[in-house]
N, C-alpha and C positions, 0 to 999 in steps of 0.2 A: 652583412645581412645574415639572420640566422635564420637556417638550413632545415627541412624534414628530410631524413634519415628513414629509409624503407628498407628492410629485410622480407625477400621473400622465401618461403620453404620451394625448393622446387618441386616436392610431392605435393602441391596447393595444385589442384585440378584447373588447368586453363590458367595458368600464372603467367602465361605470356598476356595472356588481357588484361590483368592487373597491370603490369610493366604499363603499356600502351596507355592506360587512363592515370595513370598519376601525374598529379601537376607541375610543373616546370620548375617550381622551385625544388622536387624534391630528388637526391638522389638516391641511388637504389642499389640493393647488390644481391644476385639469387645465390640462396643459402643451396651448394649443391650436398645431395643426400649421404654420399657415400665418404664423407667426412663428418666430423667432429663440428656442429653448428655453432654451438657456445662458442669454440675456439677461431670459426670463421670471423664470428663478431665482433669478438674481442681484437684480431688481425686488425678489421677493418676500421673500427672505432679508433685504433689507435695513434690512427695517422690523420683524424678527422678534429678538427674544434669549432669553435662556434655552431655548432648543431639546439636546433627549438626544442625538437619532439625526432625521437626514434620509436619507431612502428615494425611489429612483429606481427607476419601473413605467415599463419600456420597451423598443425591441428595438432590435435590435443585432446585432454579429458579435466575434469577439474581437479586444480592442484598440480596438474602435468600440461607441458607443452612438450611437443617430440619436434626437435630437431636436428 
């Protein structure tokens, strides 16, 4: 069954209520700040297959995401 993939920034205001409402198929992993986000992803992607869709919960500006 293929899988939604959820990264959240943990500087995303009330990110624990994001956690809470995502749907059962999807798993999750909060991006903590005080590391290198890209390279958390890449960690965690890598040991992940069959995934649908991966979703990025973060802020930014255009042309930039901070994580």
């Amino acid at each position: 069954m293929l899988k939604n993939f959820v990264f959240i920034d943990s500087r995303v205001v009330d990110c624990q209520a994001l956690v809470a409402e995502l749907v059962r198929r999807s798993e999750w992993h909060l991006v903590a700040a005080n590391e290198d986000g890209a390279a958390q992803m890449v960690r965690v992607l890598s040991r992940r297959s069959g995934l649908g869709a991966v979703r990025i919960f973060s802020h930014g500006s255009s042309g930039n995401v901070l994580l």
